[in-house]
C-alpha positions in Angstrom: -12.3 -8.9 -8.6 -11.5 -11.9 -6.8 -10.4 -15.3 -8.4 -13.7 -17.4 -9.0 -11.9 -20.7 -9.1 -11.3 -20.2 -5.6 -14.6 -19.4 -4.1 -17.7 -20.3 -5.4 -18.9 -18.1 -8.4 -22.2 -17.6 -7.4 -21.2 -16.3 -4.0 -18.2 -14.4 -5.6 -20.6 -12.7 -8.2 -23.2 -11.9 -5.4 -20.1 -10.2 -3.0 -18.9 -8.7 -6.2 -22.8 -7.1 -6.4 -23.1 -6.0 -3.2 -19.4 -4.3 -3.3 -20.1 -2.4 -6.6 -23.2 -1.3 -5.1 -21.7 0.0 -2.2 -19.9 1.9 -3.9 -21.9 3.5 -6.5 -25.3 4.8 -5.0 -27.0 5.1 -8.3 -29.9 2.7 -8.7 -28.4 0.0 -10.7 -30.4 -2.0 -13.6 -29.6 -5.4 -14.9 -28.0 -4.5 -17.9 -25.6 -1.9 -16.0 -24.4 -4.7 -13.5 -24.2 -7.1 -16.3 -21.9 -4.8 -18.3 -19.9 -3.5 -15.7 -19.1 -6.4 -13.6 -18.8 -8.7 -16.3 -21.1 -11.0 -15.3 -23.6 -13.1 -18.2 -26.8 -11.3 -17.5 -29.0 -14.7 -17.2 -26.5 -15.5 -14.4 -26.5 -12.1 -13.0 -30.9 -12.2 -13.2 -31.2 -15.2 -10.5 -28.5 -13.6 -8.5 -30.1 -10.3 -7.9 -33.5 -12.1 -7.6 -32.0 -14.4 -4.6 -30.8 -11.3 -3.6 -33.8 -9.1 -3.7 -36.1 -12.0 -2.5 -33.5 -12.4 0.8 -33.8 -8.2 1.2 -30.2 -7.8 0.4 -31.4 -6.1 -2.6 -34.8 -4.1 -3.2 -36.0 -2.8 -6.4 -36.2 1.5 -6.5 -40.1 2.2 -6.0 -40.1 5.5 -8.6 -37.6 3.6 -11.0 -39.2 0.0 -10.6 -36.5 -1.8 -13.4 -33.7 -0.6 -11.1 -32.2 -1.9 -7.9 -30.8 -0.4 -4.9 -29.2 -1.9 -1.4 -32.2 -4.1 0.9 -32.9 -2.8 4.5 -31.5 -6.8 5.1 -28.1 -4.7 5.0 -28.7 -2.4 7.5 -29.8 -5.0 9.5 -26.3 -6.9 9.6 -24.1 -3.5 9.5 -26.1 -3.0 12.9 -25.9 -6.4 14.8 -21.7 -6.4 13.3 -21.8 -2.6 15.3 -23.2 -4.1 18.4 -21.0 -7.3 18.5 -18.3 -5.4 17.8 -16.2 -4.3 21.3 -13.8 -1.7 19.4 -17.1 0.3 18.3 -18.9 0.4 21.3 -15.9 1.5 23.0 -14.7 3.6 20.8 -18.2 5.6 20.3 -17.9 6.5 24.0 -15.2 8.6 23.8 -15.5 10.4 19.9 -18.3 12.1 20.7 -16.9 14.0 23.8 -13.5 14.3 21.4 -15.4 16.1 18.9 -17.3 18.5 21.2 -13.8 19.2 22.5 -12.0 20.0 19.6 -15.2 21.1 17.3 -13.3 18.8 14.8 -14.8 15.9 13.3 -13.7 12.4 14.7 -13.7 9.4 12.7 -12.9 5.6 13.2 -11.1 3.9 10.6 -9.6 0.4 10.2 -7.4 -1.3 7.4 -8.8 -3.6 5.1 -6.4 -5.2 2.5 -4.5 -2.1 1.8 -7.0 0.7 2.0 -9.2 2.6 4.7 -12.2 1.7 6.0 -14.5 4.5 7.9 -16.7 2.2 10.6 -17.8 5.3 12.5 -18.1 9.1 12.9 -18.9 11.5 15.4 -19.9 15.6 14.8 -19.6 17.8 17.3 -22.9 19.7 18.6 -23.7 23.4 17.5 -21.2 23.8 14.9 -20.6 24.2 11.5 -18.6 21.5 10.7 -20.1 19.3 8.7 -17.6 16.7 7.1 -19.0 13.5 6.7 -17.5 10.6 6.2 -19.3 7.5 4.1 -19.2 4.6 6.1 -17.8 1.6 4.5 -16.0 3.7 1.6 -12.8 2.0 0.7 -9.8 5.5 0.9 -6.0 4.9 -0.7 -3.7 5.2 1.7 -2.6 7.9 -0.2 -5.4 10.0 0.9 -5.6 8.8 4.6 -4.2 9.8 7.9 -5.7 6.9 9.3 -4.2 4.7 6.6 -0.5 5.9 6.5 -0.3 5.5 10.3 -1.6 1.8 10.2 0.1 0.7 6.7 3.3 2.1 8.9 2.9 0.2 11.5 2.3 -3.4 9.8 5.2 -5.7 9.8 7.7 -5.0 6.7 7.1 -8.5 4.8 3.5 -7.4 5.0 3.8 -4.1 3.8 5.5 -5.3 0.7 2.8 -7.8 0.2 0.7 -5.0 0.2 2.6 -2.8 -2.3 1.0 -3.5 -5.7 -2.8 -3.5 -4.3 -2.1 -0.2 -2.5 0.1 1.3 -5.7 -2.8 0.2 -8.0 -5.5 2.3 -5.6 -3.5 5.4 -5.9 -6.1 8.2 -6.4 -5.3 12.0 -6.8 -7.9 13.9 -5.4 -5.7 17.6 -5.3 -2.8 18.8 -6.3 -1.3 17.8 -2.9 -2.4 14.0 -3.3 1.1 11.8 -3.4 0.3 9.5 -6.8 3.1 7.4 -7.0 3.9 4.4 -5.0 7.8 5.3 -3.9 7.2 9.2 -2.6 3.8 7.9 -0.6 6.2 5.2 1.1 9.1 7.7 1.9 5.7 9.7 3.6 4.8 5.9 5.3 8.5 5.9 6.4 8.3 9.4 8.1 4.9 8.7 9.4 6.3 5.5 11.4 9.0 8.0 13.0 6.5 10.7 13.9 4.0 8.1 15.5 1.0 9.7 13.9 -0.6 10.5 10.3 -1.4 13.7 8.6 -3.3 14.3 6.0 -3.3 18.2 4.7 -5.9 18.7 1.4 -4.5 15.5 0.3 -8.4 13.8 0.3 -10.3 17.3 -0.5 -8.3 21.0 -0.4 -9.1 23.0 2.3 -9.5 19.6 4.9 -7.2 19.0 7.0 -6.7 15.5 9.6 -4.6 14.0 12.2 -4.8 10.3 13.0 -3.5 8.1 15.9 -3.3 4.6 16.4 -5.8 2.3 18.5 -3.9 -0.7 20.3 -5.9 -3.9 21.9 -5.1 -6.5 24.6 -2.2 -8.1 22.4 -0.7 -4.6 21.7 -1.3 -4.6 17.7 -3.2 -1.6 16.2 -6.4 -2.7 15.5 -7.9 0.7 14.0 -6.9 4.6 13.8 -8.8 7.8 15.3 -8.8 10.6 13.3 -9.4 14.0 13.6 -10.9 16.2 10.8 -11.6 19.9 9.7 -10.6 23.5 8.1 -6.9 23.1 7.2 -5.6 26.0 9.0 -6.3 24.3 12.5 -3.9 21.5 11.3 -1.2 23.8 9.7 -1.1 26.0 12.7 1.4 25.0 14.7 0.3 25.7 18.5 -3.9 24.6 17.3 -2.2 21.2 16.0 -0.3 20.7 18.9 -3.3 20.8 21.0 -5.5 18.9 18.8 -3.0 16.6 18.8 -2.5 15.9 22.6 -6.4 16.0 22.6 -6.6 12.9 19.9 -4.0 11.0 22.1 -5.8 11.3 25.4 -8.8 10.0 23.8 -6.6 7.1 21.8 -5.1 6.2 25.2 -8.3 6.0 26.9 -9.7 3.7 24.1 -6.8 1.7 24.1 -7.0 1.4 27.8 -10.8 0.2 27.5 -9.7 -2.5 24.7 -6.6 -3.7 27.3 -3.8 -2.3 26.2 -1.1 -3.0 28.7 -0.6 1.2 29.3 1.9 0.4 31.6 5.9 0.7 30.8 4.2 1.2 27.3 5.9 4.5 25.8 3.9 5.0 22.5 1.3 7.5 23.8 3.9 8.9 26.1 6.4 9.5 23.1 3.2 11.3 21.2 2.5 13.6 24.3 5.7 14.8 24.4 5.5 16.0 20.6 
């Protein structure tokens, strides 16, 4: 929850809405929101009517006292899509990378300490059906994507970052790292190794690989993963090819974005792996 004396608390409560929402698919009454987000519910009742009357909001047509996300939503996620240069670009590519590999290929970014998935791509005529929610907020715990971005931040901002990601922590298996010091000794290696991993520590028997996206200034800007059965990440000679696969593609996106490829030795160090 953010800190009302700073924003507005009308537009804080209405963020804090939407988020929750997000989130939790359920159709969401009054009363719910009120008691869950804290929120007085006379306040809360001319928030969600601005909302609803601005088609951020709608009300559920078989449940008519509860309220789901407005199409107004849909709207903006597409015009951000459009707008955005790293999506279009990126989309070019996954699709052919997940046809390839017969994995599934996601695009992730990170968003105050944990993963956002902004895009996914299935590959045609095959089983694999992992599907990624778009928008959901992963621990870095749980993410290739995230451990090879949190890695790659400066240090003063990683430590910044500490308590939000140590107060994320999930544990989704067994295998899940749920403490803050093991999962930065992982963040550590990752760094060294130049790409994430991810084996059943976000569902057991899923496996993923993630590498790095760089722009014109040479930061990372977002991650491509790849994502399916375990055993094609825990075989050695099937990982090494998905792999180099994942860093073509991440080299050619980078490339698109203008990353200064040449004299540049991160991809090169990752295709010699």
């Amino acid at each position: 929850m953010t800190d009302t004396n700073i924003y507005p608390p009308a537009v804080d409560r209405a963020v804090q809405i939407l988020d929750y929402m997000a989130q939790n698919h359920e159709p969401q009454t009054i009363k719910n929101l009120s008691s869950t987000l804290g929120i007085p519910n006379a306040s809360l009742f001319r928030i969600v009517k601005c909302l609803t009357d601005h088609n951020y909001l709608r009300l559920e047509s078989e449940q008519p006292d509860r309220y789901v996300l407005g199409y107004k939503l849909y709207c903006l996620a597409q015009t951000a899509y459009d707008s955005s240069p790293l999506g279009r670009i990126a989309s070019l590519h996954m699709k052919k990378l997940a046809d390839l590999t017969q994995q599934a290929v996601q695009l992730c970014v990170l968003q105050n300490g944990t993963i956002i998935t902004i895009e996914q791509a299935l590959p045609t005529n095959t089983p694999i059906t992992i599907i990624a929610k778009l928008g959901e907020k992963i621990p870095l715990n749980l993410s290739a994507s995230g451990k090879i971005l949190f890695s790659l931040l400066p240090e003063a901002k990683q430590l910044s970052l500490i308590p939000v990601v140590e107060k994320s922590l999930k544990k989704n298996t067994a295998k899940s790292i749920g403490e803050i010091e093991p999962l930065m000794e992982e963040i550590k290696d990752t760094r060294k190794r130049g790409f994430g991993t991810d084996f059943e520590c976000y569902a057991a028997g899923i496996g993923c690989i993630a590498v790095p996206l760089f722009d014109y200034t040479s930061q990372p800007v977002a991650a491509l993963n790849l994502t399916g059965p375990i055993d094609r990440y825990t075989d050695s000679g099937s990982a090494d090819t998905l792999l180099s696969q994942l860093v073509f593609s991440c080299q050619k996106i980078s490339a698109a974005l203008g990353y200064p490829l040449t004299g540049d030795h991160y991809y090169q160090t990752l295709r010699e792996k």
